[in-house]
MMTF fields as JSON, N, C-alpha, C and O atoms, coordinates in Angstrom:
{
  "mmtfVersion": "1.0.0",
  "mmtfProducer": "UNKNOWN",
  "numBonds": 407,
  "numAtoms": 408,
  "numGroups": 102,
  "numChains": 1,
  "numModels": 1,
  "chainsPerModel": [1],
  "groupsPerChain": [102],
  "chainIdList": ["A"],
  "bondAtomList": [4, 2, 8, 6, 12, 10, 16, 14, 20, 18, 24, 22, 28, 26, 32, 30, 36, 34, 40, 38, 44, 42, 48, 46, 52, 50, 56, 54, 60, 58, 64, 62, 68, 66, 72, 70, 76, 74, 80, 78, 84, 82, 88, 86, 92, 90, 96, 94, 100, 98, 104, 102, 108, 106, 112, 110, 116, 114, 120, 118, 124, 122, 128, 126, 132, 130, 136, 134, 140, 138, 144, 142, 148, 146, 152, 150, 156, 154, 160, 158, 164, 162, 168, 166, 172, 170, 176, 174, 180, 178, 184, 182, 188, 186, 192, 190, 196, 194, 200, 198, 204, 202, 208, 206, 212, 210, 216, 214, 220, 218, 224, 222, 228, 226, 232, 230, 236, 234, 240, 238, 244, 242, 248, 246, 252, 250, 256, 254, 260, 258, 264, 262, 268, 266, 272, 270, 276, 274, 280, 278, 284, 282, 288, 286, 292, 290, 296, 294, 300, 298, 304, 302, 308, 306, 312, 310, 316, 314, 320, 318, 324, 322, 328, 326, 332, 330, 336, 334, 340, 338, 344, 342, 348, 346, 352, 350, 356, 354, 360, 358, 364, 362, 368, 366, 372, 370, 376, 374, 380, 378, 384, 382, 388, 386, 392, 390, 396, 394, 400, 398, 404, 402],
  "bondOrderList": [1, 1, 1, 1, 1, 1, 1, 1, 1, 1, 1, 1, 1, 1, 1, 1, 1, 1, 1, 1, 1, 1, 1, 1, 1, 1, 1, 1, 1, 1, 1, 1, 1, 1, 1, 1, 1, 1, 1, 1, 1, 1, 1, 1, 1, 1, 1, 1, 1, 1, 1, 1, 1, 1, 1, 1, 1, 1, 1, 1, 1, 1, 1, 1, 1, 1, 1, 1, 1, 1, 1, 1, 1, 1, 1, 1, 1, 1, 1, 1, 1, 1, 1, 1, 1, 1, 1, 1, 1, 1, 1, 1, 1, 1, 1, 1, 1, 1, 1, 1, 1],
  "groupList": [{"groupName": "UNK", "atomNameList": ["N", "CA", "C", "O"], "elementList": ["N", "C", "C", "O"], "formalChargeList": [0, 0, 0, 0], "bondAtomList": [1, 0, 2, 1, 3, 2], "bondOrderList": [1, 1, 2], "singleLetterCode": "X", "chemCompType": "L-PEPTIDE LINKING"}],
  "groupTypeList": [0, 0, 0, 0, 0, 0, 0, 0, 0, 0, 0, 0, 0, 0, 0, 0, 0, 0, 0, 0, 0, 0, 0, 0, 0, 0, 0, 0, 0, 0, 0, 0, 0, 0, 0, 0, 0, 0, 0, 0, 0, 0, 0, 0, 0, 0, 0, 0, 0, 0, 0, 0, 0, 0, 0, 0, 0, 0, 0, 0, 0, 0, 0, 0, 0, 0, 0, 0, 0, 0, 0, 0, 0, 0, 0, 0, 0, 0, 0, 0, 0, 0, 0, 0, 0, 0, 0, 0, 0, 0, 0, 0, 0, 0, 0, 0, 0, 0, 0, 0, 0, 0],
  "groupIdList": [1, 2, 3, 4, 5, 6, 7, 8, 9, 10, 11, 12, 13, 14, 15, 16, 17, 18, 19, 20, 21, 22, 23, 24, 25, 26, 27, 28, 29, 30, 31, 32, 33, 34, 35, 36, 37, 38, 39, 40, 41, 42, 43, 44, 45, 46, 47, 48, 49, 50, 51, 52, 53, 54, 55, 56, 57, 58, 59, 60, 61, 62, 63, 64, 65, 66, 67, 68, 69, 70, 71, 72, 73, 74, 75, 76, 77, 78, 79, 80, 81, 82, 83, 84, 85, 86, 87, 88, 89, 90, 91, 92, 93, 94, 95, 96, 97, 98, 99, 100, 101, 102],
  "secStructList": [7, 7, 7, 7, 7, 7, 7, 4, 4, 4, 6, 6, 7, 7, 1, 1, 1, 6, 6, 1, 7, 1, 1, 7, 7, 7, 1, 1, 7, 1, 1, 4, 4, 4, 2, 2, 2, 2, 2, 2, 6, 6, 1, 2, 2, 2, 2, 2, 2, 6, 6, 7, 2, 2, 2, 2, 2, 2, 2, 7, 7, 7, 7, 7, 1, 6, 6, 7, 7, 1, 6, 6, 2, 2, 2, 2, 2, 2, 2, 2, 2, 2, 2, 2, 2, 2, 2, 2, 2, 1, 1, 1, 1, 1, 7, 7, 1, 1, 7, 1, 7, 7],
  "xCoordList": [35.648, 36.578, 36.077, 34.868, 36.653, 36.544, 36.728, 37.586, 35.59, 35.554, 36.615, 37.31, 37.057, 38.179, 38.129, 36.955, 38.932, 39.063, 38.733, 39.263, 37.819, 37.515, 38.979, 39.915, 39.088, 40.357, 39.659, 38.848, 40.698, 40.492, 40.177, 39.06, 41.05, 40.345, 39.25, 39.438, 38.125, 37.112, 36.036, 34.84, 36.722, 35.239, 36.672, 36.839, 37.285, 38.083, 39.123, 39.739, 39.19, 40.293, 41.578, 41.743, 42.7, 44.129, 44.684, 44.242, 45.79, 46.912, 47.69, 48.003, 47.825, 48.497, 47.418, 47.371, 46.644, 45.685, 44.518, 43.894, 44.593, 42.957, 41.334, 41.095, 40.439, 39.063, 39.297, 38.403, 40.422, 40.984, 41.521, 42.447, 40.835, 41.572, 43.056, 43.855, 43.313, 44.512, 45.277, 46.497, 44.929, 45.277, 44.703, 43.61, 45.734, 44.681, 43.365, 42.8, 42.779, 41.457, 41.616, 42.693, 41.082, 40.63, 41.202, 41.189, 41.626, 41.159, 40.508, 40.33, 39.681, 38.695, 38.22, 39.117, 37.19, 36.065, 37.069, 37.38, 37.498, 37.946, 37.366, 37.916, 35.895, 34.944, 33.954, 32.932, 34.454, 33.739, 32.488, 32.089, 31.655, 30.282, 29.97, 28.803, 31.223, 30.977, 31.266, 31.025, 31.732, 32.182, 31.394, 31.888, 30.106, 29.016, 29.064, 28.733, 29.468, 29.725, 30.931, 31.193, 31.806, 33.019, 33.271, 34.004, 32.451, 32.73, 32.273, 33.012, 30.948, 30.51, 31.73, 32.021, 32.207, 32.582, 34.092, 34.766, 34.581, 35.866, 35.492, 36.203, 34.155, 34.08, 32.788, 31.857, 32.591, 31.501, 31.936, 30.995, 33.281, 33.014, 32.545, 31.907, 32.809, 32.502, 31.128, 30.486, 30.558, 29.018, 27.944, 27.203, 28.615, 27.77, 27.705, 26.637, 29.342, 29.54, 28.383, 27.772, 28.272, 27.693, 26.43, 25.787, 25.772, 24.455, 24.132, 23.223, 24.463, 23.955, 24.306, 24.156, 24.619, 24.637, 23.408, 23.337, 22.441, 20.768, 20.418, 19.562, 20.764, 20.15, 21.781, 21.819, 22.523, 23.229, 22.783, 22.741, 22.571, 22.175, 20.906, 20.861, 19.996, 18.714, 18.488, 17.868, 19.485, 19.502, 20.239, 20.053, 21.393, 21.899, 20.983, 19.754, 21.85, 21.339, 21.325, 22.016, 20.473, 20.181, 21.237, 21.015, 22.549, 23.094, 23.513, 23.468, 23.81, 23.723, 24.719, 25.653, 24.817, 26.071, 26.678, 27.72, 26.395, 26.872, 28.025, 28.399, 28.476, 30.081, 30.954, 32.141, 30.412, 31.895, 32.27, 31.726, 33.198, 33.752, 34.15, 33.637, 35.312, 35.741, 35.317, 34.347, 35.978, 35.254, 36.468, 36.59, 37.013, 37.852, 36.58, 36.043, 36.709, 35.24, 33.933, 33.365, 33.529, 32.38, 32.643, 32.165, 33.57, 34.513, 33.848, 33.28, 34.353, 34.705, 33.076, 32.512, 32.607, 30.947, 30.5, 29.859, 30.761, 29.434, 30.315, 30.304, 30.922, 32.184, 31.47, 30.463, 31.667, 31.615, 29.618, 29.217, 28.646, 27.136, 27.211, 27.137, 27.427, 27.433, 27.983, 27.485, 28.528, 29.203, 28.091, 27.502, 27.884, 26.846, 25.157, 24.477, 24.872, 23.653, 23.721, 22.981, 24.946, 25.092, 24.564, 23.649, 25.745, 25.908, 24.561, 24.414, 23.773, 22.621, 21.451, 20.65, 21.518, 20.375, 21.067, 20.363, 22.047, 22.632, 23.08, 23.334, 23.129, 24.192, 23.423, 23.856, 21.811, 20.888, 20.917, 21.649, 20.251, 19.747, 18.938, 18.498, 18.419, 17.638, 17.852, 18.402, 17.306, 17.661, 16.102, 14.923, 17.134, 15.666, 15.901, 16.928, 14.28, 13.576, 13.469, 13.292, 13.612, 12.323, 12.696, 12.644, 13.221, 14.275, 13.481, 12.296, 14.037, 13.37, 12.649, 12.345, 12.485, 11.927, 10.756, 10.223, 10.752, 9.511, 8.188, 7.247],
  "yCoordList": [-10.776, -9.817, -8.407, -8.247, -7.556, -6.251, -5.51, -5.682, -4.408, -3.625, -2.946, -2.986, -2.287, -1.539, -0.113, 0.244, 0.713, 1.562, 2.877, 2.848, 3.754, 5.012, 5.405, 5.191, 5.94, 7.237, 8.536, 8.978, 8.975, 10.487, 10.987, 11.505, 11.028, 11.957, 11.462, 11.546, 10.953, 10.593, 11.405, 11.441, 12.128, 12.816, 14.443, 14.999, 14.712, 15.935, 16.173, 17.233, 15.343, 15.738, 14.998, 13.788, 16.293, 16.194, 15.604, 15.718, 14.797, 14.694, 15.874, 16.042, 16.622, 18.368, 19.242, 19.841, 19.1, 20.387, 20.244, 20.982, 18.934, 18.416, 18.397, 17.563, 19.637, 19.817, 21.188, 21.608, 21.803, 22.878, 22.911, 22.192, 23.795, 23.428, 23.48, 24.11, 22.867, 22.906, 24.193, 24.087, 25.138, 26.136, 27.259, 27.231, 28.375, 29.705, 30.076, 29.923, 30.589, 31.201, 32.189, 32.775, 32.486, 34.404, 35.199, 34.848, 36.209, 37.674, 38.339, 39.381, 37.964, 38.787, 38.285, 37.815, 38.285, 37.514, 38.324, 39.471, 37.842, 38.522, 39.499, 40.529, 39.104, 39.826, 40.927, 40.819, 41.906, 43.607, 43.057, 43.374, 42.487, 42.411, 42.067, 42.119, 41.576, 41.299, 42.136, 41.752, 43.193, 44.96, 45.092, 45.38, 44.854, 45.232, 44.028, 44.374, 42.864, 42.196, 42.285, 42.026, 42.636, 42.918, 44.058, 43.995, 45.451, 46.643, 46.341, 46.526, 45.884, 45.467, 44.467, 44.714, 43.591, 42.68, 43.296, 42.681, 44.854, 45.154, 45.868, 45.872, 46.744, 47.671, 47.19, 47.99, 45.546, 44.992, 45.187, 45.095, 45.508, 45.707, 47.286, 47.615, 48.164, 49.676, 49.786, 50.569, 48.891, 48.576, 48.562, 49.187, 47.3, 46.743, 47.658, 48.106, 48.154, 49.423, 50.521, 51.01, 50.777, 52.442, 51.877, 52.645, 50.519, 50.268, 50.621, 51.451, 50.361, 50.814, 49.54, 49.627, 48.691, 47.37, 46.993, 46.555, 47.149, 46.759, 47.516, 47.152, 48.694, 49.612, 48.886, 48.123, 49.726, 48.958, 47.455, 47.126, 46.922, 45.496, 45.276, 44.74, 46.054, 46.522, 46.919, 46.477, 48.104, 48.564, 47.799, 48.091, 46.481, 46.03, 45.587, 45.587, 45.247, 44.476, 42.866, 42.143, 42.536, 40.802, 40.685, 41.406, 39.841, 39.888, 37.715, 36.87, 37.432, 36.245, 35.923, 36.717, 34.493, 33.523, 33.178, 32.544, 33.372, 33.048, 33.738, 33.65, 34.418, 35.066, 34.367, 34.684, 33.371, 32.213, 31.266, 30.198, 31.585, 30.024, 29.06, 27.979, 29.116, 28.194, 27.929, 28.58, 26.681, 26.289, 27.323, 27.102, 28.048, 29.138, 30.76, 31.656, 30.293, 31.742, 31.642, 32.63, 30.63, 30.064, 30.586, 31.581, 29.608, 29.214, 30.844, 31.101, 31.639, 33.323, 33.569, 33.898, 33.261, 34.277, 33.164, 33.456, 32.565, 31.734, 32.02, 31.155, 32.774, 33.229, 34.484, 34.684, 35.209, 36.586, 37.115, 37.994, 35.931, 36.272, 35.821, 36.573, 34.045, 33.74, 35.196, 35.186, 35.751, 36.911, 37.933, 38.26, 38.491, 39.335, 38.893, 39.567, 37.648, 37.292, 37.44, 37.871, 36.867, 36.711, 38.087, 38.382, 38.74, 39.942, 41.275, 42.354, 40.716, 41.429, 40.647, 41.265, 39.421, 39.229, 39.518, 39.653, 39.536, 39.377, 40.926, 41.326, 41.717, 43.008, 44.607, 45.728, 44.096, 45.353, 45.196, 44.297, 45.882, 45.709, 44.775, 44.511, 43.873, 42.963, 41.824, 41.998, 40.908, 39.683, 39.971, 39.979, 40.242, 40.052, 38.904, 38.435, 38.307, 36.993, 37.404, 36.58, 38.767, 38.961, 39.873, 40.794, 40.29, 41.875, 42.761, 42.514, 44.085, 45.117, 46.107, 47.293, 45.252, 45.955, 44.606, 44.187, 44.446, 43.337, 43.82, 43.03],
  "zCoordList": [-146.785, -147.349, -147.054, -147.22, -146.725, -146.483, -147.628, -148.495, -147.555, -148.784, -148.907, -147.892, -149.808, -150.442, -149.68, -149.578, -149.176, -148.763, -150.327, -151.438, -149.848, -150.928, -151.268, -150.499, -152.366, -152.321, -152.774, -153.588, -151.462, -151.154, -152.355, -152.373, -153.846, -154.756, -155.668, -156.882, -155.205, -155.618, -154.871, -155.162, -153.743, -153.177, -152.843, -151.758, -153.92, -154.546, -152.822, -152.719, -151.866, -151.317, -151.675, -151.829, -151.798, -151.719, -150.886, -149.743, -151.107, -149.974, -149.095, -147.916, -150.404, -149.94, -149.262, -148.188, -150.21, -149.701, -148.559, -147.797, -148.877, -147.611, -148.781, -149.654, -148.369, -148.677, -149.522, -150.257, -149.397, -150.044, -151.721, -152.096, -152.585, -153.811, -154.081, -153.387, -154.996, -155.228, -155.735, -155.611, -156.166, -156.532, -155.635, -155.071, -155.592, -154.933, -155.104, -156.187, -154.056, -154.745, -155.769, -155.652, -156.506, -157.325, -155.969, -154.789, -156.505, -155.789, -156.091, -155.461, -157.487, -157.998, -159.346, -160.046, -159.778, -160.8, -161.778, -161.458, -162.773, -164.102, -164.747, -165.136, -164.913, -165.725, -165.302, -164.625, -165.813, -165.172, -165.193, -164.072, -165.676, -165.484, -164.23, -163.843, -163.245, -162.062, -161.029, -159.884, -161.221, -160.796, -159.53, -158.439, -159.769, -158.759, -157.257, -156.123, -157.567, -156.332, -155.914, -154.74, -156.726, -156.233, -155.373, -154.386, -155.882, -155.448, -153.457, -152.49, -153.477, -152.187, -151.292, -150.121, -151.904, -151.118, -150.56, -149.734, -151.261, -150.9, -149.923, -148.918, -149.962, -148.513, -148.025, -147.927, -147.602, -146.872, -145.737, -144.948, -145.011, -143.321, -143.223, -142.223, -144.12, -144.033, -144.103, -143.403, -145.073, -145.207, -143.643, -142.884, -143.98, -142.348, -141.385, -140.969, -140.774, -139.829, -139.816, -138.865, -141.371, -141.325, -141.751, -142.466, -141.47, -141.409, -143.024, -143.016, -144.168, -145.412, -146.127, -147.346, -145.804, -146.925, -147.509, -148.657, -146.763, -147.222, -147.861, -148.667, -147.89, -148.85, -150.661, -151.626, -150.035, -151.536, -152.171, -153.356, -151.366, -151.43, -152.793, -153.901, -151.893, -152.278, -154.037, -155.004, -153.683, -155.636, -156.531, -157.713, -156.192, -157.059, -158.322, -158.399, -159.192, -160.299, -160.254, -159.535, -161.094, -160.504, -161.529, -162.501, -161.612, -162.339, -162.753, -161.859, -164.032, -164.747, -164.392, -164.28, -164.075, -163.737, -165.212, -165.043, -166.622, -167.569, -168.266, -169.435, -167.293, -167.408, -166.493, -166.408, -165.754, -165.359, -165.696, -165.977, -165.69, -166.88, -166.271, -166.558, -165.111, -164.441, -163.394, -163.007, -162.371, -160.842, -159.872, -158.668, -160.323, -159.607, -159.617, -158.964, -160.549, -160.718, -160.047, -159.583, -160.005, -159.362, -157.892, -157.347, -157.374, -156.464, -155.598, -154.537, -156.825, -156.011, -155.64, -154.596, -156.948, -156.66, -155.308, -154.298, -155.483, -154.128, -153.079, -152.203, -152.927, -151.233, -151.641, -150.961, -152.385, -152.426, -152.004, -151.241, -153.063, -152.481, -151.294, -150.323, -151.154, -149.523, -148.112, -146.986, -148.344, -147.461, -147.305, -146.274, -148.9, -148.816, -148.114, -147.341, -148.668, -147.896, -146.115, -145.23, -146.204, -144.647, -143.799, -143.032, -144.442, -143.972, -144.357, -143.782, -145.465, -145.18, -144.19, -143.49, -144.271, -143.199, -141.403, -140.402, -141.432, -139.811, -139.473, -138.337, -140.664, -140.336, -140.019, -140.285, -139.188, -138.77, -137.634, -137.222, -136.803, -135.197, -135.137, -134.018, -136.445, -136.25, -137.675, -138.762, -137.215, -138.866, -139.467, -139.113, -140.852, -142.013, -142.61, -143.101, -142.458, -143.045, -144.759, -145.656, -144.922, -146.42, -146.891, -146.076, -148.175, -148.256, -147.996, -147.772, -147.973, -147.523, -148.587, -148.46, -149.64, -150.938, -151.348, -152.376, -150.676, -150.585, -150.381, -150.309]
}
């Protein structure tokens, strides 16, 4: 006898959507305490351009994941740091291994 075929929503893909949630993403974390990744992530191509993301990067505040409530909020911050990491280790004349306040 052949095993049973998985269903798709046991490992969260849709019929409609695929690997994609079912609902829109955020356009933005609800909660001002999150102001500071937000402010970066609206002018991260102006950043990178004028070579100053590492320095903004640099002075942020380490700020607490205990202002998200939902997997839509989450959802946002791990797109929104994932971008910023990216874009500070890849976005100099050279890749940093190690921040620059190290």
């Amino acid at each position: 006898m052949l095993p049973s075929l998985p269903r798709p929503a046991d490992y969260d893909v849709s019929a409609l959507s695929g690997f994609l949630p079912a609902e829109p993403p955020l356009d933005q974390l609800p909660d001002r305490y999150y102001a500071p990744w937000e402010r970066i992530i609206k002018n991260l191509q102006g950043l990178v351009l004028s070579r100053r993301l590492r320095g903004v990067v640099d002075t942020l505040p380490v700020l607490s994941t205990e202002y998200l409530v939902t997997e839509p909020e989450w959802r946002r911050a791990y797109s929104i740091l994932a971008f910023i990491a990216h874009s500070y280790i890849w976005g100099g004349d050279t890749p940093l291994d190690v921040s620059q306040t190290s």
